[in-house]
FIKOLZA-1660 file (N, C-alpha, C; in steps of 0.1 Angstrom, whole numbers, plus 5000, padded with zeros to 4 digits):
% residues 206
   i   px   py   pz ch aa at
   1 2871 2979 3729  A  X  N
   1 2860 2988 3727  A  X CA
   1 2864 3002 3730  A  X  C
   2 2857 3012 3718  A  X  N
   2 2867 3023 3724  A  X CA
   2 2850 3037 3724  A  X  C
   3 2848 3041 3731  A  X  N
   3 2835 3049 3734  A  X CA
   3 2837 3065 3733  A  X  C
   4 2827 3070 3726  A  X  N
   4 2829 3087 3721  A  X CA
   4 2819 3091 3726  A  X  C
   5 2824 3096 3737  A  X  N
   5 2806 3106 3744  A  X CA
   5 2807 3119 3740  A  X  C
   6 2792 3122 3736  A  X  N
   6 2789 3138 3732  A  X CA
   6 2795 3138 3718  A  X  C
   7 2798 3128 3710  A  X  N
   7 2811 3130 3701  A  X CA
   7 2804 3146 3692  A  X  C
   8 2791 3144 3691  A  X  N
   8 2787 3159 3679  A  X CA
   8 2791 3154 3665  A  X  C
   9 2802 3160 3662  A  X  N
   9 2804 3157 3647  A  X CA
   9 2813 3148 3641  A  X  C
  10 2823 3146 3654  A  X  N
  10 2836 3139 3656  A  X CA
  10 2831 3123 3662  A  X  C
  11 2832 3121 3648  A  X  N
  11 2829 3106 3647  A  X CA
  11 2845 3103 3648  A  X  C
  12 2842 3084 3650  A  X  N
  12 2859 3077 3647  A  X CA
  12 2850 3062 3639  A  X  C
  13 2856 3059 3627  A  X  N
  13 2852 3043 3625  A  X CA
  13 2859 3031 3635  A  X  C
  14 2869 3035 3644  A  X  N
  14 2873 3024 3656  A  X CA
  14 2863 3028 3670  A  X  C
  15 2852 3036 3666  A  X  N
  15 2845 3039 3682  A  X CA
  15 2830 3036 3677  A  X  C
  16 2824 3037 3693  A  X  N
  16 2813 3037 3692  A  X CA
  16 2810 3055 3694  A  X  C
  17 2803 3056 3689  A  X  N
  17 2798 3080 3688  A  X CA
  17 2784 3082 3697  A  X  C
  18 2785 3081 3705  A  X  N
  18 2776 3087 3711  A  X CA
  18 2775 3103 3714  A  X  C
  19 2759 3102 3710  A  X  N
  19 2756 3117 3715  A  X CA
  19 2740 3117 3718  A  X  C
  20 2735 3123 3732  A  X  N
  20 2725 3131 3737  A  X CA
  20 2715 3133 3731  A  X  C
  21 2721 3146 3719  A  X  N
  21 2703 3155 3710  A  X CA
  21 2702 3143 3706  A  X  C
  22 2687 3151 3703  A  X  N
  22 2673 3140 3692  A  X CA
  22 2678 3148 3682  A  X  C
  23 2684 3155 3678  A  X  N
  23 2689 3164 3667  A  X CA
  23 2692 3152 3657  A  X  C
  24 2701 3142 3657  A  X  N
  24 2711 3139 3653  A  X CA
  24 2699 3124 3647  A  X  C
  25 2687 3121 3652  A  X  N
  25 2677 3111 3649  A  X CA
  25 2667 3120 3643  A  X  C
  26 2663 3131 3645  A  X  N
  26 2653 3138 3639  A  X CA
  26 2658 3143 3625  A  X  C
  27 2672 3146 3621  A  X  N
  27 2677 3150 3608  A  X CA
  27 2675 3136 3597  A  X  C
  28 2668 3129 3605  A  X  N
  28 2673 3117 3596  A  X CA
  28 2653 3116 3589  A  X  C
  29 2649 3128 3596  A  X  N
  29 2633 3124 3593  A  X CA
  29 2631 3132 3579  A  X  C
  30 2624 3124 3564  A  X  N
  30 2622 3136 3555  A  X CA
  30 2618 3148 3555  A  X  C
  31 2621 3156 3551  A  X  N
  31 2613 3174 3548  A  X CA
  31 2615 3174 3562  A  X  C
  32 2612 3172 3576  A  X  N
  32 2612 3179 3589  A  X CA
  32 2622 3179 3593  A  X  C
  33 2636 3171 3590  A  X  N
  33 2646 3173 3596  A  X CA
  33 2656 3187 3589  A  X  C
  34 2655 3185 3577  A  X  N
  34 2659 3198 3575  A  X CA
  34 2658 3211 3582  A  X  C
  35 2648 3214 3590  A  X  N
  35 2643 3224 3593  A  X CA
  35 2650 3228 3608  A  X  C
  36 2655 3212 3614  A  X  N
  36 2664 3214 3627  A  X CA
  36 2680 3214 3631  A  X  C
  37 2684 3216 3614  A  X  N
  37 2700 3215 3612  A  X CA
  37 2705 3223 3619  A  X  C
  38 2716 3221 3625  A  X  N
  38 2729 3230 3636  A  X CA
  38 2741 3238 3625  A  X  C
  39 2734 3251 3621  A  X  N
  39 2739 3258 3612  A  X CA
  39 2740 3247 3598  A  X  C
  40 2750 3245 3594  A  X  N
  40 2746 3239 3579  A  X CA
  40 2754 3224 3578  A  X  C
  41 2757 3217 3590  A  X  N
  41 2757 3208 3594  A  X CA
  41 2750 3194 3599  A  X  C
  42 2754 3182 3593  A  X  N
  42 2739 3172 3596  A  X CA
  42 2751 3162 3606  A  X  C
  43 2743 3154 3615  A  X  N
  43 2753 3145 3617  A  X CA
  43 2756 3132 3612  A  X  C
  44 2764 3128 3612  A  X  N
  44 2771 3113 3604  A  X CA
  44 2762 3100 3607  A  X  C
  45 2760 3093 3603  A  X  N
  45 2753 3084 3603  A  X CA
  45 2753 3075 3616  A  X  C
  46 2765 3074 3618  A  X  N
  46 2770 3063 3626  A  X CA
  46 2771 3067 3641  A  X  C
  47 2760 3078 3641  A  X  N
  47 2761 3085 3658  A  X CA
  47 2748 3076 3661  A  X  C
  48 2754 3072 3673  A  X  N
  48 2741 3064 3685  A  X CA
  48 2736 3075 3696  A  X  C
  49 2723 3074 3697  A  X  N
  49 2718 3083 3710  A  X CA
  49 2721 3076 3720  A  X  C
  50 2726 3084 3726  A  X  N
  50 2727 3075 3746  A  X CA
  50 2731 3084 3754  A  X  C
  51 2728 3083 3766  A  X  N
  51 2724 3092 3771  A  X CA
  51 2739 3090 3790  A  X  C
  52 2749 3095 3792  A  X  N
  52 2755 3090 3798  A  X CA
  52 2752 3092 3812  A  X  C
  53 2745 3100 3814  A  X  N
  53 2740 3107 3826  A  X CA
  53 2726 3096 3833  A  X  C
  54 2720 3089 3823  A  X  N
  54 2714 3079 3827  A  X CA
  54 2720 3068 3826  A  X  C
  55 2726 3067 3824  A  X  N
  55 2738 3051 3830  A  X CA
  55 2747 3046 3820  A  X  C
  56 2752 3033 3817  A  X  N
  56 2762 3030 3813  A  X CA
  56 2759 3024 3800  A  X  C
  57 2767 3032 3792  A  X  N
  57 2767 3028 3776  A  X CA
  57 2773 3013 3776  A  X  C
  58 2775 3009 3777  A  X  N
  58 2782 2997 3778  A  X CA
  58 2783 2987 3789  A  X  C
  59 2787 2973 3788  A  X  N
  59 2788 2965 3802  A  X CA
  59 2800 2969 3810  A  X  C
  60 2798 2971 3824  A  X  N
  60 2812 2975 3827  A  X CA
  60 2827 2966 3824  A  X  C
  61 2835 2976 3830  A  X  N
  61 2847 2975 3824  A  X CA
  61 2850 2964 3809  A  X  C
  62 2844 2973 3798  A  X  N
  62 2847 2964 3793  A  X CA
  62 2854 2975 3776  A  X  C
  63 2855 2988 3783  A  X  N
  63 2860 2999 3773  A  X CA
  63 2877 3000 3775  A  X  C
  64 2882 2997 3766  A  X  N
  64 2892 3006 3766  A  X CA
  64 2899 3018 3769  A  X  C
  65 2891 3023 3760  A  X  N
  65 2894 3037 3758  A  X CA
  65 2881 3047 3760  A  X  C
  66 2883 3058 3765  A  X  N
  66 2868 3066 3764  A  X CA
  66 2871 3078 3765  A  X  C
  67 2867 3085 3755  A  X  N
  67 2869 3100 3754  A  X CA
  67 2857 3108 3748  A  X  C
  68 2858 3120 3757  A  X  N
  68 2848 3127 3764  A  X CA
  68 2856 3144 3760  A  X  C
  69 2847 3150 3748  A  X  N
  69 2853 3163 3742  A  X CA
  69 2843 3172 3744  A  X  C
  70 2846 3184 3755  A  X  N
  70 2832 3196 3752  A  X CA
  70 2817 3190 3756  A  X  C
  71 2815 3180 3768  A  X  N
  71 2803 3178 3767  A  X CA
  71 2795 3179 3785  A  X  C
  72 2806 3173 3793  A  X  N
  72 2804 3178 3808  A  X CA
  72 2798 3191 3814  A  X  C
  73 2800 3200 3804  A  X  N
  73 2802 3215 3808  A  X CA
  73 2783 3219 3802  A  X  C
  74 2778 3209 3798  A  X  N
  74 2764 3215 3790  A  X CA
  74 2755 3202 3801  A  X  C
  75 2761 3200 3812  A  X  N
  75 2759 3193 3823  A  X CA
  75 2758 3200 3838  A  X  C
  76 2743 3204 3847  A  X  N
  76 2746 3205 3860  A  X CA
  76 2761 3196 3865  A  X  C
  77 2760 3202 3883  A  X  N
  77 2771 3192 3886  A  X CA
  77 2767 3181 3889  A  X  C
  78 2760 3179 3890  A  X  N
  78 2754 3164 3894  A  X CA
  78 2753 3157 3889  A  X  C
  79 2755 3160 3875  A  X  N
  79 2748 3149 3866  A  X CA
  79 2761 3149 3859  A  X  C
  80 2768 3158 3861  A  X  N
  80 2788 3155 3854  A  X CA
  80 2791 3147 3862  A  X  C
  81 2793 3147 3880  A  X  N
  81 2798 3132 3886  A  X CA
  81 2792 3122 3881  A  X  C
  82 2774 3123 3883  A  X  N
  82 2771 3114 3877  A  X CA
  82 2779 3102 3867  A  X  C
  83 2779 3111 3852  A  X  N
  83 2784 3106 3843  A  X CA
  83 2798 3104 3839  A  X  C
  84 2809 3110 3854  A  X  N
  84 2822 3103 3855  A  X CA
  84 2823 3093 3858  A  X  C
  85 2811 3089 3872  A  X  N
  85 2810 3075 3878  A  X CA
  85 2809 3066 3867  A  X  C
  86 2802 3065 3857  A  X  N
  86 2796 3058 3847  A  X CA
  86 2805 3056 3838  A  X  C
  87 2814 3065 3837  A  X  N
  87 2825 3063 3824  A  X CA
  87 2836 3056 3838  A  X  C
  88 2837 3058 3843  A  X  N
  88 2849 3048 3856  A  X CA
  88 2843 3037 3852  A  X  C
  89 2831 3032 3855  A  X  N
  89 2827 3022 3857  A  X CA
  89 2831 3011 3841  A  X  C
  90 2825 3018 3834  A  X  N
  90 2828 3011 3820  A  X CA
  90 2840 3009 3816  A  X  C
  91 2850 3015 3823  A  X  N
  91 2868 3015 3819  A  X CA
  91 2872 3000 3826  A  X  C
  92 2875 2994 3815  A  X  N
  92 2887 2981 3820  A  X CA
  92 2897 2983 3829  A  X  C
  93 2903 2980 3837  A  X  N
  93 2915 2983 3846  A  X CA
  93 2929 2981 3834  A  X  C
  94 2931 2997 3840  A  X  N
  94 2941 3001 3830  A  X CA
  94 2936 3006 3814  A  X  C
  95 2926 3004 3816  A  X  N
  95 2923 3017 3802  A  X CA
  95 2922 3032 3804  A  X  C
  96 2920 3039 3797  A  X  N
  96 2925 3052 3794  A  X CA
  96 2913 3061 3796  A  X  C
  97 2913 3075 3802  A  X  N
  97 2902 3082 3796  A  X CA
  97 2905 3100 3793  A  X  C
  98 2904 3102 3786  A  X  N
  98 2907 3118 3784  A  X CA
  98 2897 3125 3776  A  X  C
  99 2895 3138 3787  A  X  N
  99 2884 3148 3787  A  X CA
  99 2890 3163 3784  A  X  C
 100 2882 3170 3778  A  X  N
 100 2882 3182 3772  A  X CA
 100 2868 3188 3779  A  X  C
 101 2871 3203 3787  A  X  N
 101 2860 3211 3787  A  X CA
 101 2865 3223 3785  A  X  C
 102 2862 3241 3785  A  X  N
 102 2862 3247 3784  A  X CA
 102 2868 3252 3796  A  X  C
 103 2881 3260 3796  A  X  N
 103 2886 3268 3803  A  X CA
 103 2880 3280 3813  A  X  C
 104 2875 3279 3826  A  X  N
 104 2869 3287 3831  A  X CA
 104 2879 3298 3832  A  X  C
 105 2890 3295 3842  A  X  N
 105 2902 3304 3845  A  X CA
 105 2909 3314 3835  A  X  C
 106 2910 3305 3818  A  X  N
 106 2915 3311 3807  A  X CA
 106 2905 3325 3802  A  X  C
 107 2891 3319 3805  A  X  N
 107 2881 3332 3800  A  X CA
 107 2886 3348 3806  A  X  C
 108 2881 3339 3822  A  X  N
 108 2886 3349 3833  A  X CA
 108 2900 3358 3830  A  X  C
 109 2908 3356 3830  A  X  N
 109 2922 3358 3827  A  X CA
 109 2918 3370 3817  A  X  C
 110 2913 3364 3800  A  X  N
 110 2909 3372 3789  A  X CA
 110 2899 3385 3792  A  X  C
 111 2890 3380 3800  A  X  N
 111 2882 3392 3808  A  X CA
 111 2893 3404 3813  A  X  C
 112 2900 3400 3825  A  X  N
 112 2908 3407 3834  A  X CA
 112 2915 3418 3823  A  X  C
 113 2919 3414 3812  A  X  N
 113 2930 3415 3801  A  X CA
 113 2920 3430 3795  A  X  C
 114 2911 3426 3791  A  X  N
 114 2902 3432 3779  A  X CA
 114 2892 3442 3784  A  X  C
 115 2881 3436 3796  A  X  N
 115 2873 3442 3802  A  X CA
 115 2865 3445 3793  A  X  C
 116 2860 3431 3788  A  X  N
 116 2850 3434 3773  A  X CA
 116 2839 3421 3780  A  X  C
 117 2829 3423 3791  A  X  N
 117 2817 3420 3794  A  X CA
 117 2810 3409 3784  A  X  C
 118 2809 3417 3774  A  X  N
 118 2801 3410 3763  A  X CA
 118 2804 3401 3758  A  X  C
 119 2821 3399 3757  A  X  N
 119 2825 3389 3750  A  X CA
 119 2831 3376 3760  A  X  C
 120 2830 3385 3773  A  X  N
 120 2836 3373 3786  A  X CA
 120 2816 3364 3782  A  X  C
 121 2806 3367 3786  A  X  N
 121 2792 3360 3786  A  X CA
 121 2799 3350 3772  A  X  C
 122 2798 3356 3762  A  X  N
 122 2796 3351 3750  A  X CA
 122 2803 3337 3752  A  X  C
 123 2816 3340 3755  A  X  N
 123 2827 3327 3756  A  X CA
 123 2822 3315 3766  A  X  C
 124 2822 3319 3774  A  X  N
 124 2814 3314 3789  A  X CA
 124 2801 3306 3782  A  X  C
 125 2796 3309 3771  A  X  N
 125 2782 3305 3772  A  X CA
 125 2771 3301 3783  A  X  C
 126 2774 3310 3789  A  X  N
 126 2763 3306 3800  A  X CA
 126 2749 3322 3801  A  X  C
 127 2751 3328 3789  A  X  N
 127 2740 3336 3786  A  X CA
 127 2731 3336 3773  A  X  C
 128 2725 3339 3771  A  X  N
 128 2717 3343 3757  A  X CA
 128 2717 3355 3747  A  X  C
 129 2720 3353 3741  A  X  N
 129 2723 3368 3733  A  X CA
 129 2713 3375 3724  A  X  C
 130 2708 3360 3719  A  X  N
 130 2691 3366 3707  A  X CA
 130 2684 3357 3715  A  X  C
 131 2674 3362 3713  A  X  N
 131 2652 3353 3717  A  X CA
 131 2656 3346 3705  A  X  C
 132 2644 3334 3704  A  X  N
 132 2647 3328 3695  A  X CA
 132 2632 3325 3692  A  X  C
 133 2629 3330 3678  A  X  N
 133 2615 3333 3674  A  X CA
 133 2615 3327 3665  A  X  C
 134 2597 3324 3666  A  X  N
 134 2590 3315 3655  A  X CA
 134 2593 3300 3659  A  X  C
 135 2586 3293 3649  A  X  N
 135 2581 3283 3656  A  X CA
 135 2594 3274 3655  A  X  C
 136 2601 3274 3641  A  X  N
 136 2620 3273 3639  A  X CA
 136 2629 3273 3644  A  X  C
 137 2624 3282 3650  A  X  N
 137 2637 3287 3662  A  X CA
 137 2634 3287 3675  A  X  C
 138 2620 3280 3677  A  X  N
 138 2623 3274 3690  A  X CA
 138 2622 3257 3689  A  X  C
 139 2625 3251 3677  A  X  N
 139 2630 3242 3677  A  X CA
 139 2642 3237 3678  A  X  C
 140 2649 3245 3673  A  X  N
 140 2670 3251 3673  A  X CA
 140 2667 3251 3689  A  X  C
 141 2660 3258 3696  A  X  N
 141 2666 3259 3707  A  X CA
 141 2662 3247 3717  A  X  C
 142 2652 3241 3717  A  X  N
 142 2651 3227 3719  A  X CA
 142 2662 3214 3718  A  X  C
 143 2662 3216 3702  A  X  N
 143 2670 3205 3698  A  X CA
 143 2687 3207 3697  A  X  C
 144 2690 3217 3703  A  X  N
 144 2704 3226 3693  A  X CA
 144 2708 3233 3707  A  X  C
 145 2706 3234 3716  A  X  N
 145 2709 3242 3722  A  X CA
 145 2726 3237 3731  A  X  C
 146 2729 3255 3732  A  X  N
 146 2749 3248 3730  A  X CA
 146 2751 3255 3743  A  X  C
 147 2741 3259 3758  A  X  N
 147 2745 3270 3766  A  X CA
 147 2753 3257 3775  A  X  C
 148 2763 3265 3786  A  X  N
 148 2769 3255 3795  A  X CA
 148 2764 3259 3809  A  X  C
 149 2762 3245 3817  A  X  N
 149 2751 3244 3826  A  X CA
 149 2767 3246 3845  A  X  C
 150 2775 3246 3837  A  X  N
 150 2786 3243 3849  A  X CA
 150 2799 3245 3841  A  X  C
 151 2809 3253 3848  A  X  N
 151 2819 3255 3844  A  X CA
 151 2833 3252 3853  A  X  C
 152 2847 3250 3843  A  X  N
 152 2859 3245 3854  A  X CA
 152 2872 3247 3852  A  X  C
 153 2879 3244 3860  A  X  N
 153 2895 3253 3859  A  X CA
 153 2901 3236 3860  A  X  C
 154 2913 3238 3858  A  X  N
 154 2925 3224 3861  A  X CA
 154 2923 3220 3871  A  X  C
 155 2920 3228 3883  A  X  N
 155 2919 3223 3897  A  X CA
 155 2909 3217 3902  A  X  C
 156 2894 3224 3903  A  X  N
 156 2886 3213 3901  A  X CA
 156 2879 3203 3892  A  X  C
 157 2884 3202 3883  A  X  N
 157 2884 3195 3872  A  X CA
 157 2894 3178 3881  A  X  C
 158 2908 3180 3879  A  X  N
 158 2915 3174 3891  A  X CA
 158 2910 3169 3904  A  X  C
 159 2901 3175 3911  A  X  N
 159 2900 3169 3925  A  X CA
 159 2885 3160 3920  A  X  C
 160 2879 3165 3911  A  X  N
 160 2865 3151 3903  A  X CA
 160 2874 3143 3901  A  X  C
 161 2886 3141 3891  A  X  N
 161 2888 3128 3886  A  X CA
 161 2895 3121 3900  A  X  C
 162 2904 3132 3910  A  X  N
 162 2910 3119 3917  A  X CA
 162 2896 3113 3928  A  X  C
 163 2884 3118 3932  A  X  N
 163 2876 3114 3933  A  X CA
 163 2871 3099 3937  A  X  C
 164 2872 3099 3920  A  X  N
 164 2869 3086 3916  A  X CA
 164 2878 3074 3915  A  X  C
 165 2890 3080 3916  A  X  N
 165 2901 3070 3921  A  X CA
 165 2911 3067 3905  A  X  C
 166 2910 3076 3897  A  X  N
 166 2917 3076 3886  A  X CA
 166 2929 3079 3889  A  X  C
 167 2941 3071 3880  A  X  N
 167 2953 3075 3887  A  X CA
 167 2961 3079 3869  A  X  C
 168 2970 3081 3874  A  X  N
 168 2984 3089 3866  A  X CA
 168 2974 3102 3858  A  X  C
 169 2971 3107 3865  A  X  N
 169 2957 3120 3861  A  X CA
 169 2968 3130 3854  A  X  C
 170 2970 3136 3844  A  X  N
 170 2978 3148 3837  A  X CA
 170 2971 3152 3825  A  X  C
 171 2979 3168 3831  A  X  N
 171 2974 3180 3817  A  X CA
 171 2979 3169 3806  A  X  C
 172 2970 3170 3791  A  X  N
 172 2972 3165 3782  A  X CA
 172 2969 3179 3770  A  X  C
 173 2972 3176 3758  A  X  N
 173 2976 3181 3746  A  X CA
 173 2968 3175 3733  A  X  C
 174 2966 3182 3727  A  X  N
 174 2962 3170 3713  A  X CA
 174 2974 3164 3706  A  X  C
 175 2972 3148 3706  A  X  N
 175 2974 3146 3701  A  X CA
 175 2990 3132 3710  A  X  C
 176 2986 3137 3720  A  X  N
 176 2997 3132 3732  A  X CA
 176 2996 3120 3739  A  X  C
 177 2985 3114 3733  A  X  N
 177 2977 3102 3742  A  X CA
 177 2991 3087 3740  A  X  C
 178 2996 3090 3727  A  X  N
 178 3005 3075 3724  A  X CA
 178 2993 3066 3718  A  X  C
 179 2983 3063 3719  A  X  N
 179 2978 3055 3715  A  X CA
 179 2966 3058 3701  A  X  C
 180 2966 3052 3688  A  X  N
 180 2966 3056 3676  A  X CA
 180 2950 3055 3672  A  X  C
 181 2940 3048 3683  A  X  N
 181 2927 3056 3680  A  X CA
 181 2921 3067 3681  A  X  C
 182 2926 3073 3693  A  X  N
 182 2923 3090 3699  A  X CA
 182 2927 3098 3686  A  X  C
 183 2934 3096 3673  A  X  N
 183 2937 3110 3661  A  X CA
 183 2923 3104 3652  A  X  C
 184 2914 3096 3654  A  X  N
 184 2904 3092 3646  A  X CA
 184 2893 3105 3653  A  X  C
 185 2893 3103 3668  A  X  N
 185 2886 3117 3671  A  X CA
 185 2888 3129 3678  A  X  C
 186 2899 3131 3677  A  X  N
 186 2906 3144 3689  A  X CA
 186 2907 3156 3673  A  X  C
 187 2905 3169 3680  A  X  N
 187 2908 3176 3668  A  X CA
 187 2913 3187 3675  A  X  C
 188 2926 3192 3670  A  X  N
 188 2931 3204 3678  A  X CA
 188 2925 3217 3678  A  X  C
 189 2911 3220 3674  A  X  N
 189 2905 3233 3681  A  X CA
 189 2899 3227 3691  A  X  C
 190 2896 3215 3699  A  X  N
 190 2891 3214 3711  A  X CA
 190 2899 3217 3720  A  X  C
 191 2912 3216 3720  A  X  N
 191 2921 3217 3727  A  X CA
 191 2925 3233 3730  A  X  C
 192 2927 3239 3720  A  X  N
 192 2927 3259 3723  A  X CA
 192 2916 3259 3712  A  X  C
 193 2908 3270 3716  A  X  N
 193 2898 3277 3713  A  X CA
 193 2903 3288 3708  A  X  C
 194 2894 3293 3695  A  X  N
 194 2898 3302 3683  A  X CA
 194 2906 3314 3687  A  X  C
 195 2905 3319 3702  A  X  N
 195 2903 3329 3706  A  X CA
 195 2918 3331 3717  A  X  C
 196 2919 3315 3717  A  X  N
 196 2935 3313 3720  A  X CA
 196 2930 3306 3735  A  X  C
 197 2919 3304 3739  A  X  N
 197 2919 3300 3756  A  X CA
 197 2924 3284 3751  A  X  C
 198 2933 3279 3764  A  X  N
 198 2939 3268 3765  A  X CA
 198 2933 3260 3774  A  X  C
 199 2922 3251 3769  A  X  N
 199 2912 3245 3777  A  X CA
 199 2915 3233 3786  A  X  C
 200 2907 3230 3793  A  X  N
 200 2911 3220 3807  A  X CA
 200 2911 3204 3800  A  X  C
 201 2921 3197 3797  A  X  N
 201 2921 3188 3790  A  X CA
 201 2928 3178 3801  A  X  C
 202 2922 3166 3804  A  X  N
 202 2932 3154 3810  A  X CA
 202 2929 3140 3804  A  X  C
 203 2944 3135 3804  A  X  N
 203 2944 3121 3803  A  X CA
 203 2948 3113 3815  A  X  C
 204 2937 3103 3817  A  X  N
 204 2938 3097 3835  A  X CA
 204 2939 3077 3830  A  X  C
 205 2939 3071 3839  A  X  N
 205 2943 3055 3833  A  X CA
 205 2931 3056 3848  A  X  C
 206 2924 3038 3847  A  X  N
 206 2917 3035 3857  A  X CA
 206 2926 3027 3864  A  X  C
% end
């Protein structure tokens, strides 16, 4: 069994795709789903809602593999251990798990470099830039919304997984796992961002 949390648009036909929004069940409703599309994007059929923060997609240890792209970071902290505990838990001994979030340290760095405010918030997402008006757009912002609730560097990113008792924990790459399900969902802009930040990525074994 091989499990895709947060997957968004990055489906795999060897996984199960989980994702969170009602977005992704409300597009499927006639005439009202249209109206809650994530720019001009619907999602794939084969996405299951579940929710990882309220417990375990699965019976434990009984995953393989589980990977987790860009989704921790639109998570308090509490509810990211939370939902590491829960993906430990579902990992078979000796299965795999590798996570992608957004580079706190890389922004910072780009800030230091540029000294362009506007565009350190924007990257960061952890501000708002338009109101979002009418009755449309505060459904987008309901169902769609992309701000990050917690942010992280390699190091504490690192001291969560060993935590939990994950071992051979290392920086990983797209594309680097050796094992031939992860190219069904890994896509190399999760890994550097358009902008060039080189984001906090690890592959750990239970």
């Amino acid at each position: 069994m091989n499990i895709n949390i947060g997957c968004g648009f990055h489906v795999g036909e060897s996984w199960l795709n989980y994702d969170v929004t009602p977005t992704a069940r409300l597009q499927k409703i006639p005439l009202f789903g249209k109206y809650i599309t994530t720019g001009d994007d619907t999602f794939p059929q084969n996405v299951i809602f579940g929710d990882i923060r309220k417990g375990l997609l699965s019976k434990p240890e009984l995953a393989e593999n589980i990977y987790c792209s860009h989704t921790l970071e639109h998570m308090c902290l509490e509810e990211m251990r939370i939902s590491l505990n829960n993906i430990y838990k579902m990992l078979k001994k000796g299965g795999s798990f590798r996570l992608i979030v957004p580079s706190l340290e890389s922004r910072i760095n780009h800030y230091n470099a540029n000294k362009d405010a506007n565009n350190f918030i924007k990257n960061i997402s952890m501000g708002q830039e338009k109101s979002n008006k009418g009755l449309i757009g505060k459904l987008r912002e309901i169902f769609g919304s992309s701000r990050h609730l917690w942010m992280y560097d390699d190091k504490n990113m690192y001291n969560e997984l060993q935590k939990l008792s994950f071992s051979k924990i290392r920086k990983c790459q797209f594309g680097d796992s050796g094992i031939n399900v992860y190219s069904e969902v890994e896509d190399k802009n999760r890994f550097i961002h358009e902008e060039g930040h080189i984001e906090v990525a690890y592959h750990c074994i239970k």
